[in-house]
N, C-alpha and C positions, 0 to 999 in steps of 0.2 A: 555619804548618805544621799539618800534619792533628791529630787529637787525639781519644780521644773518650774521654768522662768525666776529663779533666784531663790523661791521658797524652799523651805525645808518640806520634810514629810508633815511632822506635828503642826507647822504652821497651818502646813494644807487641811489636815484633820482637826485644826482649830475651824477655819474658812468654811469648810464645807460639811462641817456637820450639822450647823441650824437645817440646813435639805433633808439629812436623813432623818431630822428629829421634826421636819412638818413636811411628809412627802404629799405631793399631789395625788389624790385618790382617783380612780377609775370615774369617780363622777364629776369629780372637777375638770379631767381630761376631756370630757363629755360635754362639758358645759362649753369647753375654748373650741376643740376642734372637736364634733360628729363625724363618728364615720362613715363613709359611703354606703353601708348597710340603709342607713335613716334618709339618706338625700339624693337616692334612684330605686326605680323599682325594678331594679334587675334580682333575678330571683337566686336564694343563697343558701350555702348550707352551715349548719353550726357548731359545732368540734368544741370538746375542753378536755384540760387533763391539767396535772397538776404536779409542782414541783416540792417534794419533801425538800425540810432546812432543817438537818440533824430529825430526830427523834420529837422536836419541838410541836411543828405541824406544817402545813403545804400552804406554798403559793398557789395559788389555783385560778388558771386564765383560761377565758371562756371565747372563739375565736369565730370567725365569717374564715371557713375555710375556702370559699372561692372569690372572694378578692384579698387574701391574704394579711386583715385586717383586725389585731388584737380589741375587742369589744369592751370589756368590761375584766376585773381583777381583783382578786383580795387575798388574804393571808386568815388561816379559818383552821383549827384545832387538827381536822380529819375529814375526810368526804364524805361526812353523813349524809342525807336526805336533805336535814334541817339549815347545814351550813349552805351547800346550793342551792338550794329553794330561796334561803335570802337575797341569794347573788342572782337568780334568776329571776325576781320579784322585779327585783328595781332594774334588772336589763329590761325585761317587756315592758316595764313602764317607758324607757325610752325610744324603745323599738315600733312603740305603737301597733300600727297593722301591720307594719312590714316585719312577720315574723317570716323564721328558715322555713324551706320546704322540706329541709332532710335534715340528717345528723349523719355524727360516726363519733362513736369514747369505744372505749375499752372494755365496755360491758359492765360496769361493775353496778348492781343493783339500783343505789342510791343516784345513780347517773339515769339510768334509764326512767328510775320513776319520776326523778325530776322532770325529764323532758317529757315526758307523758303529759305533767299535771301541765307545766305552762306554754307546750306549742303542740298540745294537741296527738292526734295518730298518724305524726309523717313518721314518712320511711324512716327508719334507725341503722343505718350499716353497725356491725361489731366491726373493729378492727381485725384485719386479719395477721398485721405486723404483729400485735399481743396474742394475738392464738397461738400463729407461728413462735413467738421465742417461747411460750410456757410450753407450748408440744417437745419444744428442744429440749428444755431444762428438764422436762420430766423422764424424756427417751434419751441418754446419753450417746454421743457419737458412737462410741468404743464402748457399749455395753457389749456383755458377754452371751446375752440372751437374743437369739434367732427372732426371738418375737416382737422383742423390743426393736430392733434395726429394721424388722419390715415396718414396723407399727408409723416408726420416722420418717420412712421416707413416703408412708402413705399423706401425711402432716402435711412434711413438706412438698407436695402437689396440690395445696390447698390456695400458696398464695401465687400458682400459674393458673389457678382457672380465668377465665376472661371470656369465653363465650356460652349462651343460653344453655348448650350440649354439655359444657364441661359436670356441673352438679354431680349431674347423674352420673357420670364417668370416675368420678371420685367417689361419689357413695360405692358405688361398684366395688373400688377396690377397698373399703372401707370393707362392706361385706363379704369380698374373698379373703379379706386378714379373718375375721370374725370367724369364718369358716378352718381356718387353719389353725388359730390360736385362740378360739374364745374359750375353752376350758381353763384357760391361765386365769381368767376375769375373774373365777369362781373357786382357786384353788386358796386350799386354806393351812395355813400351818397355825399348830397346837402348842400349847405352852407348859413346860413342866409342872407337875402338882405343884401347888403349894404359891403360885402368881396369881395375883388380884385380879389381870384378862386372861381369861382360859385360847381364845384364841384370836389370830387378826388372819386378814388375806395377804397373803406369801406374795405376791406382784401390786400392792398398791400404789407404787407411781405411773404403772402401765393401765390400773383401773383410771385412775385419775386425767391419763392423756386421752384413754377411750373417754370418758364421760364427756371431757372438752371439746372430741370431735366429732361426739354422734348427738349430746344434748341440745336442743333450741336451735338446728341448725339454718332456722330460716333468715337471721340475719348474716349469716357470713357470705348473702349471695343477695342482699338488696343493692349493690350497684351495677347490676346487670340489667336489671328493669330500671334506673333509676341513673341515667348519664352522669348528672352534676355530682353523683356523691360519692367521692371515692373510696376506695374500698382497704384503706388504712390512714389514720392519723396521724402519719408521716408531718403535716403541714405543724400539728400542738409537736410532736418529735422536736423535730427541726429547734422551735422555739426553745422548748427547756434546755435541748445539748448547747445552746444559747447562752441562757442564762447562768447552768452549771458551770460552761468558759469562765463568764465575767465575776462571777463573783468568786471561781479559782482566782481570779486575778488582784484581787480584792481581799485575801483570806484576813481571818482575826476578828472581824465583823461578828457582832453579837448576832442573835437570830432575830432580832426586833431591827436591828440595823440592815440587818440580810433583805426582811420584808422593805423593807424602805428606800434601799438600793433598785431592789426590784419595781418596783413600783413607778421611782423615777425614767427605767429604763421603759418600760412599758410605755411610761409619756412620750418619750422619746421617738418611740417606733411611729407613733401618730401624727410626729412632727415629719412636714417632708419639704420646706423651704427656710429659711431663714427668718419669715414673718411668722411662719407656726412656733417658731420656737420664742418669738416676739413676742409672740400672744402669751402662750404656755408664764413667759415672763413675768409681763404685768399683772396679770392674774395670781400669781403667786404673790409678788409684790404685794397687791392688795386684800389678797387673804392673809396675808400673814400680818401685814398693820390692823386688821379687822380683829386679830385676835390677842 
């Protein structure tokens, strides 16, 4: 049986579960160690995404992708509007003036209108890592379709652009696929009598990769004008293949346990000497005899 320093497992999970049953919250982490975001004015940009725990709902961490600095955290049903809007309430409460100048998520509605409402009309990059793998998933390598294989590797040209020129050079070839295959967009196949839909469109994963590539394409090219903001969310990436590691490492864990693990680790990230984690300590100590 596993053991370390003479314990047993159960011992250990006797030990160390009061922790997962009163984790430290994003705001208490807030309270011990601020981070650099709040205590320079060097200017920043803001990144979130979010980790599903089973079917349950998402861990969802909210990040200063240019000092590489986890802000604020919670565990929240689904990315509504409503659930981020609270998480970004109480961050610009601590943020004061010093909000981001830019952003980059994934584009998904309820992200975007968040950061609209509480930092205002900065830059927004889309990510273009989640463009690129939904263009994959929708255009398969080894499709059998001429139109589908061009359509891919037009996609994949999207996360080499890097200079002012490029744009236009990709819509280009965006409009010579168009020119070659856009009657596929429009082709429709029919349903035998007697089916409740009489008909759908015959190539709707190829509809779906066109509408990704050609719809609202003015954010897949704000980090061109805009240095500090990079032009995928690589930085929230990074974190979740992260945390999906540790708590593989960790399996059994209820999903209320999951959140709570995560959460401690989060604190963690914030600690970077031996007195942060000193602090982190006492602090606990005393919140927890307070309650």
């Amino acid at each position: 049986m596993f053991s370390l320093h003479g314990w047993s497992r159960p011992t250990l999970s006797v030990r160390f579960g009061i922790f997962l049953d009163h984790p430290l919250t994003a705001q208490d982490v807030w309270c011990v160690l601020p981070p650099q975001a709040t205590t320079t004015e060097i200017p920043w940009v803001y990144g979130c995404d979010g980790k599903w725990l089973g079917r349950v709902g998402v861990f969802f961490i909210h990040r200063n992708v240019t000092t590489k600095e986890n802000l604020w955290w919670s565990f929240i049903s689904s990315e509504t509007y409503e659930a981020i809007h609270r998480d970004l309430d109480a961050l610009t409460v601590q943020l004061g003036n010093h909000l981001p100048i830019g952003a980059v998520s994934d584009w998904k509605g309820s992200i975007v209108a968040a950061v609209a409402s509480h930092f205002g009309n900065i830059p927004h990059q889309r990510c273009l890592a989640h463009v690129d793998r939904e263009a994959k998933r929708l255009l398969p390598l080894h499709s059998p379709l001429e139109a589908t294989q061009a359509l891919r590797r037009v996609a994949v040209l999207l996360m080499l652009v890097g200079k002012p020129t490029d744009p236009h050079v990709w819509q280009t070839s965006l409009a010579r696929w168009e020119k070659h295959y856009g009657s596929l967009l429009k082709e429709k196949t029919y349903a035998p009598q007697g089916l409740t839909r009489h008909w759908w469109y015959t190539h709707g994963n190829i509809r779906s990769a066109w509408r990704l590539l050609t719809h609202e394409q003015q954010p897949f090219f704000v980090f061109l004008t805009h240095p500090l903001i990079p032009k995928t969310n690589n930085a929230l990436e990074g974190v979740n293949s992260n945390l999906k590691q540790k708590l593989g490492n960790h399996r059994g864990m209820s999903v209320t346990r999951q959140a709570s693990f995560l959460s401690w680790y989060m604190a963690f990230t914030r600690s970077k000497s031996p007195e942060d984690l000193k602090k982190l300590w006492v602090y606990q100590k005393t919140k927890f005899s307070r309650n």
